[in-house]
C-alpha beads as a LAMMPS data file, in Angstrom:
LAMMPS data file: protein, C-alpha beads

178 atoms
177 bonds

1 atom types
1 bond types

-500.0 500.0 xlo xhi
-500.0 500.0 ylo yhi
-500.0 500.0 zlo zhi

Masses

1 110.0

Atoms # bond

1 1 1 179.391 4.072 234.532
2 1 1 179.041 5.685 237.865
3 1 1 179.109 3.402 240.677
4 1 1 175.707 3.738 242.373
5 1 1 177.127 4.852 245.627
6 1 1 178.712 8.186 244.361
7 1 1 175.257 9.697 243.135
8 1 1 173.668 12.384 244.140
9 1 1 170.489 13.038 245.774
10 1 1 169.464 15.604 242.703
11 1 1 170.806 12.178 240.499
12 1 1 169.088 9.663 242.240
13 1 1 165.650 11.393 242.371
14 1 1 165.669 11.764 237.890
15 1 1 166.795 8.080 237.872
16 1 1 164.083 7.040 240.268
17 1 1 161.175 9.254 238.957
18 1 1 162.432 7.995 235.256
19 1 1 163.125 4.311 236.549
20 1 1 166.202 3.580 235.311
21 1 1 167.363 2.989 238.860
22 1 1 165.650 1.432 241.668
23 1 1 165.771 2.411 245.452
24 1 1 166.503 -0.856 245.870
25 1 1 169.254 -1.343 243.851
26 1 1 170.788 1.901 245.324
27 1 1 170.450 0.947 248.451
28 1 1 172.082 -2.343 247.850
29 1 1 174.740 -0.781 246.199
30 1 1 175.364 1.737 249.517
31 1 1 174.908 -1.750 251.947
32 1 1 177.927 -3.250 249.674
33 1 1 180.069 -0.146 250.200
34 1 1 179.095 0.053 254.189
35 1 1 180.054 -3.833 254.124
36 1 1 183.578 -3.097 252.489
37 1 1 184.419 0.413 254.307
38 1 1 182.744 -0.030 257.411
39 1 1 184.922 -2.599 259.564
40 1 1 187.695 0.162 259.072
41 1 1 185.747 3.356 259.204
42 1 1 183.730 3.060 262.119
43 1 1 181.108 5.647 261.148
44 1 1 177.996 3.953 261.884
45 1 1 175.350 3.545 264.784
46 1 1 172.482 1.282 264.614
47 1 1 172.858 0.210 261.473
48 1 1 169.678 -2.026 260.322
49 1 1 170.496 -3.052 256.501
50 1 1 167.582 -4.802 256.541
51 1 1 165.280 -2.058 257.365
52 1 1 166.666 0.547 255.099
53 1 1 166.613 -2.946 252.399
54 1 1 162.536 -2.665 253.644
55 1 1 162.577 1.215 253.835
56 1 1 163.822 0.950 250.287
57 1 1 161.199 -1.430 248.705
58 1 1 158.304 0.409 250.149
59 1 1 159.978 3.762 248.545
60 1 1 160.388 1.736 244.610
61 1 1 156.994 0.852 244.835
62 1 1 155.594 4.237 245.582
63 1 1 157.851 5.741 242.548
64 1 1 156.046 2.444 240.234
65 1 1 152.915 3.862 241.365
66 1 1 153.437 7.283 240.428
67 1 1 153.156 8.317 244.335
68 1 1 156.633 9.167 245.886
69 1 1 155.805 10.960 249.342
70 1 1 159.100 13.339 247.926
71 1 1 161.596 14.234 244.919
72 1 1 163.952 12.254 247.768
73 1 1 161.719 9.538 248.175
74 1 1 164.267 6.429 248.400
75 1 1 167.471 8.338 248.796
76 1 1 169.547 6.675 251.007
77 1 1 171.724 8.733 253.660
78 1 1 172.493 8.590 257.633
79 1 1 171.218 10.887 260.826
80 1 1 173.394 11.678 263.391
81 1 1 172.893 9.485 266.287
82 1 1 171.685 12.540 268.489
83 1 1 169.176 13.425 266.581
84 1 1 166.039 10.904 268.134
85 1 1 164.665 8.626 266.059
86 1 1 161.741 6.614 267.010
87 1 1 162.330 3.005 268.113
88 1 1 166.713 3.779 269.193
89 1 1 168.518 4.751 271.800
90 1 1 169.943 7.424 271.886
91 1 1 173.267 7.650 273.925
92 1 1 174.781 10.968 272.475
93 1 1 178.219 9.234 271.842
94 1 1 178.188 8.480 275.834
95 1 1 178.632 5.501 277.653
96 1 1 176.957 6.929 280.360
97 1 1 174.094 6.566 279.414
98 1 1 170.495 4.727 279.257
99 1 1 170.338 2.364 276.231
100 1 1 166.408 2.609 276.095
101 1 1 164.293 2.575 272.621
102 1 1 162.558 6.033 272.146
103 1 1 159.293 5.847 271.493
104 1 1 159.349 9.537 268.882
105 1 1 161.572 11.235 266.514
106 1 1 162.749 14.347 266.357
107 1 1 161.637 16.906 264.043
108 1 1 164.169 16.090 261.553
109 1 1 164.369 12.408 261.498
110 1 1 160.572 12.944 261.091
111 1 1 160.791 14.953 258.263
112 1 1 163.525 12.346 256.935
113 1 1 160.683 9.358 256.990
114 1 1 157.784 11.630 255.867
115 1 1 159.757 12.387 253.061
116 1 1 160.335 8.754 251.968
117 1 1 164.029 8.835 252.643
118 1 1 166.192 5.468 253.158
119 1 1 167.579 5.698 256.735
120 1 1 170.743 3.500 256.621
121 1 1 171.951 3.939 260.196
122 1 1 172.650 6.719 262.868
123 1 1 176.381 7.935 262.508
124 1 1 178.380 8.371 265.668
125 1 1 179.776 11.525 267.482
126 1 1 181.579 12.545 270.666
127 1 1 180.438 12.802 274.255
128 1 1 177.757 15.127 274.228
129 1 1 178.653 16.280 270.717
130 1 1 181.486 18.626 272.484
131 1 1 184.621 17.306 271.245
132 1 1 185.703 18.316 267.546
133 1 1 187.885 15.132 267.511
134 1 1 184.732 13.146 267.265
135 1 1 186.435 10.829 270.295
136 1 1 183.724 9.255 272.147
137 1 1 183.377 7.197 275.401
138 1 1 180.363 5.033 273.518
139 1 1 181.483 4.852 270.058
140 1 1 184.651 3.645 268.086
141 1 1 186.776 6.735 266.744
142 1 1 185.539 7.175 263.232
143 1 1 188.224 6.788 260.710
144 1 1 188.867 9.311 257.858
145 1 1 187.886 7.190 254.395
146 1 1 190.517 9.279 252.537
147 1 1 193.758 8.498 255.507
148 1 1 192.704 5.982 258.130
149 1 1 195.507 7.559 260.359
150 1 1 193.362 10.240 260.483
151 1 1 189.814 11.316 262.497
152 1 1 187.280 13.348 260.728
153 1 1 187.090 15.832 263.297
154 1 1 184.013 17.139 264.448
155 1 1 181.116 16.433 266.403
156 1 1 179.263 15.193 263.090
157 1 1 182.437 12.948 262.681
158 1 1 180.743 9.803 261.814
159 1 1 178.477 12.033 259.168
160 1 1 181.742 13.247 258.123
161 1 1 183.491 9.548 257.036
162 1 1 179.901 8.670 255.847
163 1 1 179.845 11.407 253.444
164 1 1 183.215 11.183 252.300
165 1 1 183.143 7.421 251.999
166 1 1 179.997 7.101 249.827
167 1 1 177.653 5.853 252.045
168 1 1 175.024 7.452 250.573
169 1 1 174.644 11.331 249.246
170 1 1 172.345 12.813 252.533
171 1 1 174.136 12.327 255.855
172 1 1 172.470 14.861 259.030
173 1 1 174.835 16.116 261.338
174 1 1 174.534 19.095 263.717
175 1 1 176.549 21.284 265.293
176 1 1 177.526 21.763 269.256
177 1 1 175.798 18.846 270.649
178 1 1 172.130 19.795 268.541

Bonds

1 1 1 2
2 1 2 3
3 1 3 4
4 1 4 5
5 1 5 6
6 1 6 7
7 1 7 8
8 1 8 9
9 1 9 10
10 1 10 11
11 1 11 12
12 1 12 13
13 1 13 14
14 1 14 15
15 1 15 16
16 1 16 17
17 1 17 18
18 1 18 19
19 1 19 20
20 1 20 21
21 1 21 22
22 1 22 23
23 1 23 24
24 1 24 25
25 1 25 26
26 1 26 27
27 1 27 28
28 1 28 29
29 1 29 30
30 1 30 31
31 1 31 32
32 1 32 33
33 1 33 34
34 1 34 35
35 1 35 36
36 1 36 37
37 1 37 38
38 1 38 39
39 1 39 40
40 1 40 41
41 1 41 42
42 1 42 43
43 1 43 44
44 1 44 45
45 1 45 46
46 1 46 47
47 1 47 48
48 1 48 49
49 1 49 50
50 1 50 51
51 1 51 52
52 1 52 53
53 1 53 54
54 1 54 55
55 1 55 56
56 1 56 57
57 1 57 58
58 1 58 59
59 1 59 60
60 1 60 61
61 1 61 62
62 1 62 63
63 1 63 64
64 1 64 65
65 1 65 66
66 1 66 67
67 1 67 68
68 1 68 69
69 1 69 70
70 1 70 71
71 1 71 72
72 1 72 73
73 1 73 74
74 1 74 75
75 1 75 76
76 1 76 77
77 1 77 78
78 1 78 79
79 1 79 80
80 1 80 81
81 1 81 82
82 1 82 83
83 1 83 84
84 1 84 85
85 1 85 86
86 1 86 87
87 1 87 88
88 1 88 89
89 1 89 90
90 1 90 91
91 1 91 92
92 1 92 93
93 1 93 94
94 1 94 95
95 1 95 96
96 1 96 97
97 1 97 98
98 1 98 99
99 1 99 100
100 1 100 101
101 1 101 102
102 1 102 103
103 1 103 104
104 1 104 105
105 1 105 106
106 1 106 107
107 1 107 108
108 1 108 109
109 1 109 110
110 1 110 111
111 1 111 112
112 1 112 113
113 1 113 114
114 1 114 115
115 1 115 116
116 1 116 117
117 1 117 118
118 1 118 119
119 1 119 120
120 1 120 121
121 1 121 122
122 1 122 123
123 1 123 124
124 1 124 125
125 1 125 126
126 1 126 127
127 1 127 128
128 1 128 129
129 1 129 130
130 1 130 131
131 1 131 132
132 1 132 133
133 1 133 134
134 1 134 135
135 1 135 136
136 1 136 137
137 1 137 138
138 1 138 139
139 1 139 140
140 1 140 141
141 1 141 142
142 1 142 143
143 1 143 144
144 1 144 145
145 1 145 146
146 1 146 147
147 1 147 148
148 1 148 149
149 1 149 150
150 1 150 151
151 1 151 152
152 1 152 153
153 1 153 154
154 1 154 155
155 1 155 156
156 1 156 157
157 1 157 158
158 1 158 159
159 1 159 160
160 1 160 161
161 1 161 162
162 1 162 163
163 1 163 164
164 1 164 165
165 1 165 166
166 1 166 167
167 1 167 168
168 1 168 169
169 1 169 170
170 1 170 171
171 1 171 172
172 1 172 173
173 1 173 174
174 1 174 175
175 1 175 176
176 1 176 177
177 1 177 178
């Protein structure tokens, strides 16, 4: 069998609307692979397990009730930590900067929760998004899953070793800083 992780949104949205997978159990299955991949790969901002675990159940219970917000209701995925979401800060992979919760999201994360999508974490980039080595004054260098020697690249570079690394199958980057 497939390991849970390594689905695909298209996947994941059949299994949930026929219930032979939760959005729980998928999302457990993507915190176990974060927990093992993680400590090395340094892709990850904010990470709440707990809240995407919560994100998660309210998602299965809309698909037992026949009323997912979205085909992608409970997919689990990542946005890129410049891209505001409501209730983070929002450092844009600089350490100088003002750690304060915002109090709105940005269009997309927006879309993301209006959708019913599982937000795992934000996933970490460069200063300003300018550097395509995805070095950062704020964040650790993300790792590449498939060499650890190795950097991603990119200003989406913590998207990038998400992606690659299973950590679920929707991971929002951008491009130039936004």
């Amino acid at each position: 069998m497939t390991a849970l992780h390594t689905l695909s949104a298209t996947a994941l949205s059949q299994a949930f609307a026929g219930r032979s997978l939760s959005p729980v159990d998928v999302t457990q299955a993507v915190i176990a692979q974060i927990a093992r991949r993680e400590p090395t790969l340094c892709a990850l901002y904010a990470y709440d397990p707990e809240a995407a675990l919560a994100q998660a159940r309210a998602s299965e219970a809309r698909w037992q009730r026949g009323a997912a917000l979205s085909p992608l209701d409970g997919v689990p995925g990542t946005i890129k930590e410049n891209i505001a979401t409501r209730g983070c800060p929002m450092p844009s992979g600089t350490a100088a900067s003002y750690l304060t919760p915002l109090d709105w999201d940005a269009p997309p994360a927006a879309r993301w929760k209006e959708a019913g999508l599982v937000l795992l974490a934000k996933t970490t980039m460069p200063d300003y998004g300018m550097l395509s080595s995805g070095l950062s004054s704020f964040h650790n260098l993300a790792r590449n899953p498939w060499d650890t020697r190795m950097n991603p690249g990119g200003s989406s570079a913590g998207a990038g070793a998400a992606g690659a690394a299973g950590y679920g199958p929707l991971h929002l980057g951008t491009d130039i800083g936004g």
